[in-house]
C-alpha positions as CSV (number, residue, x, y, z in Angstrom):
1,X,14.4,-28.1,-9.0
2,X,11.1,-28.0,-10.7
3,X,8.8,-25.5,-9.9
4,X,5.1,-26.1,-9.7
5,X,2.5,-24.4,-11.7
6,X,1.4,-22.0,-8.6
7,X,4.6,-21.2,-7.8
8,X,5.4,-20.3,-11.3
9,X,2.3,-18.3,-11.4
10,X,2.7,-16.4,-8.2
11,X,6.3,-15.1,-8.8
12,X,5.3,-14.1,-12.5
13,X,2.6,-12.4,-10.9
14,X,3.8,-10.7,-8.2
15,X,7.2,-9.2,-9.9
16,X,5.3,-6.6,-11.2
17,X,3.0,-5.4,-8.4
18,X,6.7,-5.2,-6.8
19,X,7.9,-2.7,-9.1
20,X,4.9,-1.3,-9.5
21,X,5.2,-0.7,-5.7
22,X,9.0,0.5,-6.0
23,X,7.7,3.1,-8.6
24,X,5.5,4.8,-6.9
25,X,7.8,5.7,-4.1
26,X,10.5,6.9,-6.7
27,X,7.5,9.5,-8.4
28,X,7.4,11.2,-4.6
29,X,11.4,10.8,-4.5
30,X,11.9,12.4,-7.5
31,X,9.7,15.0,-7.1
32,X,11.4,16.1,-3.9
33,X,15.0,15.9,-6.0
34,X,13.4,18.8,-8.5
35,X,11.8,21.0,-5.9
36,X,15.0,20.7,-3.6
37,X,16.7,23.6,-5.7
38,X,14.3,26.0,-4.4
39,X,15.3,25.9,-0.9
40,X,13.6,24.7,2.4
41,X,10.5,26.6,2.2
42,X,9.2,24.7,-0.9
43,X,10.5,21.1,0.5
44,X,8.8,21.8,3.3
45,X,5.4,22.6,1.3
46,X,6.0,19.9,-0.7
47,X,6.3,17.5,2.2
48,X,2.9,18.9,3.7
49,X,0.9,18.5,0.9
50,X,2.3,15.0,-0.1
51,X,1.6,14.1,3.4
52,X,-2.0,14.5,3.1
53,X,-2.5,13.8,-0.6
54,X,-0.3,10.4,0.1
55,X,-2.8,9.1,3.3
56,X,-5.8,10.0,0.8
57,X,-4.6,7.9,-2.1
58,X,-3.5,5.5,0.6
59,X,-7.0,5.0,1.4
60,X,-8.1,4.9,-2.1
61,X,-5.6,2.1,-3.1
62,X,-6.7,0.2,0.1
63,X,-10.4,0.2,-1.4
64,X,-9.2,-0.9,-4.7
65,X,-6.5,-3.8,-3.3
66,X,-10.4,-5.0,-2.0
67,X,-11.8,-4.8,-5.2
68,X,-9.1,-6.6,-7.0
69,X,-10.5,-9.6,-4.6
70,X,-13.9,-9.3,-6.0
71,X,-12.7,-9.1,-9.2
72,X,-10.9,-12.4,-9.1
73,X,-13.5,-14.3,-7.7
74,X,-15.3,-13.2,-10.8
75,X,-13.2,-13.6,-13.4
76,X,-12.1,-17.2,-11.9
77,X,-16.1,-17.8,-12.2
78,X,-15.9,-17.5,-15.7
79,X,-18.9,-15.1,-15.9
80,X,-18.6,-12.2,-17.8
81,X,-21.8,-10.2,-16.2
82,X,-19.8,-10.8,-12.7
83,X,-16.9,-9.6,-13.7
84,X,-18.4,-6.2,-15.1
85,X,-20.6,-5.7,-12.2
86,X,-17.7,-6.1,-9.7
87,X,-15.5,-3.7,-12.0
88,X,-18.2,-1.3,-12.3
89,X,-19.1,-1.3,-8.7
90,X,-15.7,-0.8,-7.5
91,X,-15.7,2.3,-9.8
92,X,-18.6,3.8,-8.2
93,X,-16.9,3.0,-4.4
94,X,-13.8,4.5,-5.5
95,X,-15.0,7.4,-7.7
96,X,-17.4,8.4,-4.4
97,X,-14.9,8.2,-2.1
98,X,-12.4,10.2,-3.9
99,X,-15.8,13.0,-4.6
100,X,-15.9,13.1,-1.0
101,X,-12.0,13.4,-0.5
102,X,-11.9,16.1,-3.3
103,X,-15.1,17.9,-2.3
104,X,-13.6,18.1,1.7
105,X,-10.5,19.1,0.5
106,X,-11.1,21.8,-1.9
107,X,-13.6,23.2,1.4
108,X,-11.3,22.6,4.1
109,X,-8.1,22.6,2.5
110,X,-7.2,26.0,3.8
111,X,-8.4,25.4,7.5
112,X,-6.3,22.4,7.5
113,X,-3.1,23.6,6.4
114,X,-3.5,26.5,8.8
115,X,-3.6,23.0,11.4
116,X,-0.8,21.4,10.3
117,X,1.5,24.6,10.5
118,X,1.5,28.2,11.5
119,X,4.2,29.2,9.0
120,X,3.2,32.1,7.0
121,X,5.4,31.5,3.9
122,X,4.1,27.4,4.0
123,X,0.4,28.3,3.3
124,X,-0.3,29.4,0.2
125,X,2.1,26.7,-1.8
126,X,0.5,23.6,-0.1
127,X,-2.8,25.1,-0.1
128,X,-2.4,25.5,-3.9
129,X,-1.1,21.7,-4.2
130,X,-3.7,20.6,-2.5
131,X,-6.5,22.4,-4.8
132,X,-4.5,20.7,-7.7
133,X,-4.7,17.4,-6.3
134,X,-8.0,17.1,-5.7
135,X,-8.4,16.8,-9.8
136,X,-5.5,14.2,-8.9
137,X,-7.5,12.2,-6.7
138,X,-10.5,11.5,-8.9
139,X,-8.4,10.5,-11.8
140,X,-6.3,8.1,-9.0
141,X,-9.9,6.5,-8.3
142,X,-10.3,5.6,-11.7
143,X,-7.0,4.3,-12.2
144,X,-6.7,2.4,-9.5
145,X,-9.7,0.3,-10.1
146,X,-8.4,-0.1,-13.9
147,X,-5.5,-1.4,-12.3
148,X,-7.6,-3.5,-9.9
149,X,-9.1,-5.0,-12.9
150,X,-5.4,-6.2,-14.6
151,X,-4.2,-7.2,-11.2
152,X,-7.6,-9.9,-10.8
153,X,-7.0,-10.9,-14.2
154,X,-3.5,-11.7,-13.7
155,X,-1.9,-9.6,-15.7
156,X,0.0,-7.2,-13.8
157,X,2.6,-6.6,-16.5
158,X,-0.3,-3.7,-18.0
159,X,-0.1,-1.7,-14.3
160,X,3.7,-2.0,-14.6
161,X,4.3,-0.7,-18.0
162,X,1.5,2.3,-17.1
163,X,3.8,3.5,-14.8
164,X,6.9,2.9,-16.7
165,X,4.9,5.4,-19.3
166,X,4.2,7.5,-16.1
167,X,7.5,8.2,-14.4
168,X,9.3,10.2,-17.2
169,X,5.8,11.8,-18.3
170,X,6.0,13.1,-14.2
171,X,9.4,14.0,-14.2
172,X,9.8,15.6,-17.6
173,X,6.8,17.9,-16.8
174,X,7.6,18.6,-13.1
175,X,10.6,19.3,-14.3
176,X,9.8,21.9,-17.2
177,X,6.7,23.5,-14.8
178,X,9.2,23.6,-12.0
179,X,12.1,24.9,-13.4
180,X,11.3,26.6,-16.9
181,X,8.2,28.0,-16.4
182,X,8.6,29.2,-12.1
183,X,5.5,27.5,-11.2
184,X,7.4,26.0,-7.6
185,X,5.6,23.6,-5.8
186,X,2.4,23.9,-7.9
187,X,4.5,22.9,-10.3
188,X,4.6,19.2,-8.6
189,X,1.4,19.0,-8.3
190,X,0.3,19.8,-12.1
191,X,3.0,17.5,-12.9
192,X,1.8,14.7,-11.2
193,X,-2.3,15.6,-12.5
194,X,-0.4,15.3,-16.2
195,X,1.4,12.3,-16.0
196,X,-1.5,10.4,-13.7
197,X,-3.9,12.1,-17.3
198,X,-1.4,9.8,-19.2
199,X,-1.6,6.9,-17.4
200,X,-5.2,6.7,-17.1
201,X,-5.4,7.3,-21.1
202,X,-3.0,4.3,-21.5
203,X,-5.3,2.1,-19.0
204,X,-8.5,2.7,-20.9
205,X,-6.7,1.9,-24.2
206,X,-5.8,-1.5,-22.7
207,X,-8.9,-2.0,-21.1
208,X,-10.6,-1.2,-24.7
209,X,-8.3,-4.0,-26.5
210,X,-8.8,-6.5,-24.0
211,X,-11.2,-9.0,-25.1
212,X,-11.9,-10.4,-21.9
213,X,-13.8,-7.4,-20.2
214,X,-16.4,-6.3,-21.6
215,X,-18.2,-3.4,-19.2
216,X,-22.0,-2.9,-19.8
217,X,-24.8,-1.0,-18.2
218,X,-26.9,-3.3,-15.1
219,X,-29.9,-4.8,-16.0
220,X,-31.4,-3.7,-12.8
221,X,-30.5,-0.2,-10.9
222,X,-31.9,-2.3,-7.7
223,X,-29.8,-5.5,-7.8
224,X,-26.7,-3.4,-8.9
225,X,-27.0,-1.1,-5.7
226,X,-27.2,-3.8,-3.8
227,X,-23.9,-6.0,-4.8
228,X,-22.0,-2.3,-4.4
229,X,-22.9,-2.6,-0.7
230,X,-22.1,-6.1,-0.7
231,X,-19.1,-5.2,-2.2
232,X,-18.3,-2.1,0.2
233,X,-19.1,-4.4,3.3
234,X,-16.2,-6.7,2.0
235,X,-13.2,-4.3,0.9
236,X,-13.9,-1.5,3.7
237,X,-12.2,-3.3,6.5
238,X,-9.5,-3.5,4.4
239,X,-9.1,0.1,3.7
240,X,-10.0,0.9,7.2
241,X,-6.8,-1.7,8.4
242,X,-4.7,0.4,6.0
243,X,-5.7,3.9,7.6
244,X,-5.3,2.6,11.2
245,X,-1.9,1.1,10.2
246,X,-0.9,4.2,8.6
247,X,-1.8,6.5,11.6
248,X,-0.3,4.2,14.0
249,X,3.1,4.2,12.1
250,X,2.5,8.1,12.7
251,X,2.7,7.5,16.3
252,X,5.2,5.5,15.9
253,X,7.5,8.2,14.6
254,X,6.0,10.5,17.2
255,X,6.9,8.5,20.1
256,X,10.9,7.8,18.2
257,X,11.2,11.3,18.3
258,X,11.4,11.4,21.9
259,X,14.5,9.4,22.1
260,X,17.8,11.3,21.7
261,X,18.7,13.5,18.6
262,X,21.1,10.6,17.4
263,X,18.9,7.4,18.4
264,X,16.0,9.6,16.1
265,X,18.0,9.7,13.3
266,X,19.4,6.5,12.8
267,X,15.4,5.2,12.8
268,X,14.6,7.9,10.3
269,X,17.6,6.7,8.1
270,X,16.5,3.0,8.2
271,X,13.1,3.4,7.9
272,X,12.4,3.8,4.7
273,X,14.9,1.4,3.6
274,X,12.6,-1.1,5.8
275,X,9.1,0.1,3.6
276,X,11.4,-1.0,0.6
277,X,12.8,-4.1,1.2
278,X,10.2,-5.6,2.0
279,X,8.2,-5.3,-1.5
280,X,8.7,-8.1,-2.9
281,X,7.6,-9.9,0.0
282,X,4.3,-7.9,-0.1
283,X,3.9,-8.1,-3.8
284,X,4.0,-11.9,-3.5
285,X,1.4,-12.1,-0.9
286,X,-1.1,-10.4,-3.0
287,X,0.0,-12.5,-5.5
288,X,-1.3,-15.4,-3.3
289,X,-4.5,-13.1,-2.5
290,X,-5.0,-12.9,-6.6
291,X,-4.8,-16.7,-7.2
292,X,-6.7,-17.5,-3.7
293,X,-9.0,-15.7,-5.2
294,X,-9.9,-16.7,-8.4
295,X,-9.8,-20.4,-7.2
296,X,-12.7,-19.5,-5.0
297,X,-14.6,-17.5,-8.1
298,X,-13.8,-21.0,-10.1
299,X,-15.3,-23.5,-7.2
300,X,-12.0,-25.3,-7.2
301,X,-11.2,-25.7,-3.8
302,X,-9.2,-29.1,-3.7
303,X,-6.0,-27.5,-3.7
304,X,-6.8,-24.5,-1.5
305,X,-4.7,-25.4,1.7
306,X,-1.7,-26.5,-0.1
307,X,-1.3,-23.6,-2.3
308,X,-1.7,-21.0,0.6
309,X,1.4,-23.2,2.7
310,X,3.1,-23.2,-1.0
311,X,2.7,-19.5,-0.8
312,X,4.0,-19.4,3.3
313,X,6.7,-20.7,2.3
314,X,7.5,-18.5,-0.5
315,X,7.1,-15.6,1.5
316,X,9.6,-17.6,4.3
317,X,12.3,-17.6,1.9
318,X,11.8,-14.1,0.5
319,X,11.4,-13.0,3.6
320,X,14.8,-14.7,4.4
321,X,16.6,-12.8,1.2
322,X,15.7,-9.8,2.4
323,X,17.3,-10.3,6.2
324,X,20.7,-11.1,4.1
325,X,19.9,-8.3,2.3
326,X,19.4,-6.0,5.1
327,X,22.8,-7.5,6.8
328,X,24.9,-5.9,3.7
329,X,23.1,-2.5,4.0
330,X,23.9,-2.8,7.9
331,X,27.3,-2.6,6.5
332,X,26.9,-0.5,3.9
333,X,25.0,2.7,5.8
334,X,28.9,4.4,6.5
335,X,29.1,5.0,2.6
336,X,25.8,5.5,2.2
337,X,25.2,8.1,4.6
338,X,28.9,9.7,4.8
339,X,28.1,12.9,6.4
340,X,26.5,11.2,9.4
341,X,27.8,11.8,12.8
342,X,29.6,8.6,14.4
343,X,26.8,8.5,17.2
344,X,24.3,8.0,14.6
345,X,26.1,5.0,13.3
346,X,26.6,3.4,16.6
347,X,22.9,4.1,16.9
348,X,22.0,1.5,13.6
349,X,24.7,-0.9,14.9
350,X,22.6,-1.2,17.9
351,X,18.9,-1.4,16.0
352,X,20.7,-3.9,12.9
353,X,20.5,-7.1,14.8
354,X,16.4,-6.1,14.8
355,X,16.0,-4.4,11.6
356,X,17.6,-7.2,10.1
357,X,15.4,-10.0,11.4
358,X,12.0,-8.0,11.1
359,X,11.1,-8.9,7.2
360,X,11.3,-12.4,8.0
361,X,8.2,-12.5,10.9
362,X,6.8,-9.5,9.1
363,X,6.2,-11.3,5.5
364,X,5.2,-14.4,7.6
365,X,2.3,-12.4,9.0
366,X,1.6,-10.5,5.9
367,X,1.1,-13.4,3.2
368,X,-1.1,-14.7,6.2
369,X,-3.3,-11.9,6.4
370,X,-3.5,-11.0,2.4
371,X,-4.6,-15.4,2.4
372,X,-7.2,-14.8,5.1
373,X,-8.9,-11.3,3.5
374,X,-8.9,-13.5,-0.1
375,X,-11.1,-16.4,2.4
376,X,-13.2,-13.7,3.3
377,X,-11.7,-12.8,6.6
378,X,-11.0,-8.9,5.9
379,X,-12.6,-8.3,9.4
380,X,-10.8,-10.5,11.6
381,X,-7.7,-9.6,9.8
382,X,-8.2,-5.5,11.1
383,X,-9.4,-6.7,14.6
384,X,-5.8,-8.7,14.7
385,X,-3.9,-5.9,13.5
386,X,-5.6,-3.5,15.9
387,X,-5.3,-5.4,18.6
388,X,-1.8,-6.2,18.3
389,X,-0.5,-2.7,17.2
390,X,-3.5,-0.3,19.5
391,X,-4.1,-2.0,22.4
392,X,-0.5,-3.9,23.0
393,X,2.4,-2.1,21.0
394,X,2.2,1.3,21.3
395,X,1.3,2.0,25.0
396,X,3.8,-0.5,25.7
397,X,6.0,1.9,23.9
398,X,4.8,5.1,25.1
399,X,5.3,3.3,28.7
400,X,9.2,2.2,27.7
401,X,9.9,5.5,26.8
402,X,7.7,7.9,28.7
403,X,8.1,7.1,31.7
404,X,11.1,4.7,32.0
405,X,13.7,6.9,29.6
406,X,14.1,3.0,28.0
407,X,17.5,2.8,25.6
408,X,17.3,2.8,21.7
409,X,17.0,-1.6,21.1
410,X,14.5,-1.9,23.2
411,X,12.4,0.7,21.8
412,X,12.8,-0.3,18.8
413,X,11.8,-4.0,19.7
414,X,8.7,-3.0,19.9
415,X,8.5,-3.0,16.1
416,X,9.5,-6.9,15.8
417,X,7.4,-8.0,19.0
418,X,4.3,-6.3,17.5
419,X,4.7,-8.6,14.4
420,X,5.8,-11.6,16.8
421,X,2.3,-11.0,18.9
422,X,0.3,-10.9,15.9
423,X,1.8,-14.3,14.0
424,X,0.1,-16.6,16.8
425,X,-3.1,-15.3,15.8
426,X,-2.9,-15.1,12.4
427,X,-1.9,-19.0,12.3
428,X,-4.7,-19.6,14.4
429,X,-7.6,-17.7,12.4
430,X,-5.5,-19.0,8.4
431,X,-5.3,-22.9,10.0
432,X,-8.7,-22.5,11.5
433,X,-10.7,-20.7,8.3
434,X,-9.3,-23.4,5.9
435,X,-10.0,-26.5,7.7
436,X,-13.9,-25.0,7.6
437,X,-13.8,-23.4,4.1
438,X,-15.8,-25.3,2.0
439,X,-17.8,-24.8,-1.4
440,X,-20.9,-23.4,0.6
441,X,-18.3,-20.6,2.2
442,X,-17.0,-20.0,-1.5
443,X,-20.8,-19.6,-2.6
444,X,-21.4,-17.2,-0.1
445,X,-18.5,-14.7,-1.6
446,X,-19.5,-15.1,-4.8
447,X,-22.0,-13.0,-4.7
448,X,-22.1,-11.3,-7.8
């Protein structure tokens, strides 16, 4: 079968914001492998500090996934004074956020620690992380944006091979600072500064070759200030979704925990096999957003609707791989996990039959709502997420197990019937937004 151009375009995209994805995960994996040696005082430092640093960057990456809209509406407008004012002013957005992030962090990093645990022996090495990382964080802003900038130009293959370059630079010098030179979990953390050093280097080589981008100073300070607040308008619901998100998948967590020992553990297993799986899913619908995205920068609007149901169904059928997928790991977990206790596997058996099926209505609802923030609608997007995880999900969960001791399936059906309640909407706001889009709609994003 022939595949059209889009399609074509969107899986050659999106492979690499996949791996890219996959990556990053492995960097805070392999870190935890090198400090494990050490005992469970430093793993448990380790995991503090990663904790906090990890919702942080979160929040920057959010910022910049916004950016990377504005950035291909410009380039798809052909204009090269648009597309260096939207990489410029998604610099100064990202480098201030991360001043403030660093600036609170190096003040209050040592109260807040002293919050998060009362262990004596835990302080100093996540405090020290933490002082580290807040170097970390403003090279991260930087980056990210750089990144941003590749990812609206369609070539995502630059990101991935940063990070190729990245991964052993992190591991090789965790590893020597770790374990040659004694420096424990501070170690990690200088590590990580290094190798994130590298990668920016590499970026702002690529970014000097490229002959497409060509950064210059605004004309006027006035008009400049004022697309960056255009600009912050647009991407901060975006970064906002992606904190609220985050902190209710914390609660999430918090309210698993109350289920028995077993039932807790067979979640904490899965999950992260869950945030895995389903990355190529997510990597496509940004894909979708990228593409979406420059069409509207370029005025061409004819083909709008059928390339967003084009990309539906590409998400439909990835998100169908990845339930088969997630059927063999359902029955590979017993040599996976051999030391578990035969409760905990009779605890997944009971949670695959969900697990299994939740990439598929998940990846439906997320190439939706990466299509409608691309159309413009990054606020409606948060108030449907909100809505559907705040005011619905989780006190129906705290209710099921609270107060009526529910059993493990369906508590964990809460999961799948959050992403159930939100797909009626989400149909309803992406059917609805392109039957009225129009060229006066696209006009009115491309504001740069």
């Amino acid at each position: 079968m022939q595949l059209s151009p889009f399609v074509k375009k969107n899986l050659s995209t999106a492979w690499p914001l996949a791996m890219n994805a996959l990556l990053m995960q492995s960097m805070l994996l392999i870190d935890t492998l090198l400090i494990s040696p050490l005992g469970e005082v430093p793993i448990a430092a380790l995991g503090i500090a990663t904790a906090v640093v990890a919702f942080l960057l979160g929040f920057q990456n959010a910022l910049a996934n916004g950016t990377q809209l504005v950035i291909s509406r410009a380039y798809g407008s052909g204009r090269s004074d648009a597309l260096s004012d939207s990489v410029l002013s998604g610099i100064a957005i990202n480098l201030g956020v991360a001043a403030l992030f660093s600036l609170l962090l190096f003040i209050f990093g040592d109260q807040l620690v002293g919050y998060i645990t009362q262990e004596p022996e835990l302080h100093s090495p996540t405090v020290d992380y933490l002082k580290v990382s807040t170097l970390t964080l403003l090279f991260s802003a930087l980056t990210q944006i750089m990144i941003a900038c590749f990812n609206g130009l369609g070539k995502t293959k630059i990101p991935f091979k940063g990070y190729l370059i990245e991964l052993p630079v992190n591991t090789a010098a965790t590893y020597v600072l770790i374990h040659q030179l004694g420096f424990g979990v501070l170690g990690a953390a200088i590590g990580s500064l290094i190798a994130i050093l590298v990668r920016t280097a590499f970026l702002v080589y690529c970014l000097r070759l490229d002959n497409v981008i060509t950064l210059r100073l605004p004309d006027k300070l006035n008009h400049f200030c004022s697309l960056t607040k255009h600009h912050f308008n647009e991407i901060f619901p975006i970064a906002a979704n992606m904190a609220m998100l985050a902190v209710g998948a914390t609660i999430y967590q918090l309210l698993y925990s109350q289920l028995s020992l077993y039932a807790y553990v067979a979640i904490t297993l899965i999950m992260p096999w869950i945030r895995m799986g389903t990355q190529m899913t997510t990597a496509a619908a940004h894909s979708t957003a990228i593409l979406i995205s420059q069409a509207i920068g370029a005025n061409k609007l004819d083909d709008l609707r059928e390339n967003v149901d084009t990309s539906i169904n590409i998400a439909v059928i990835m998100s169908i791989i990845t339930c088969g997928l997630f059927f063999v790991l359902s029955l590979c977990l017993p040599v996976i996990y051999p030391e578990m206790e035969q409760q905990t596997f009779q605890a997944l058996a009971i949670i695959a039959p969900l697990y299994i099926s939740l990439p598929l209505v998940r990846g439906y609802n997320t190439v939706h709502g990466h299509a409608l923030r691309a159309l413009g609608k990054t606020k409606a997007v948060f108030a449907i997420n909100f809505s559907g995880q705040w005011l619905v999900s989780l006190p129906l969960l705290a209710l099921l197990i609270v107060w009526f001791d529910a059993p493990l399936f369906w508590a964990f059906a809460i999961m799948p019937l959050e992403e159930c309640i939100k797909a009626i909407p989400f149909r309803h706001l992406a059917r609805k937004t392109l039957n009225e889009f129009d060229h006066d709609k696209a006009a009115a994003l491309n504001y740069h």
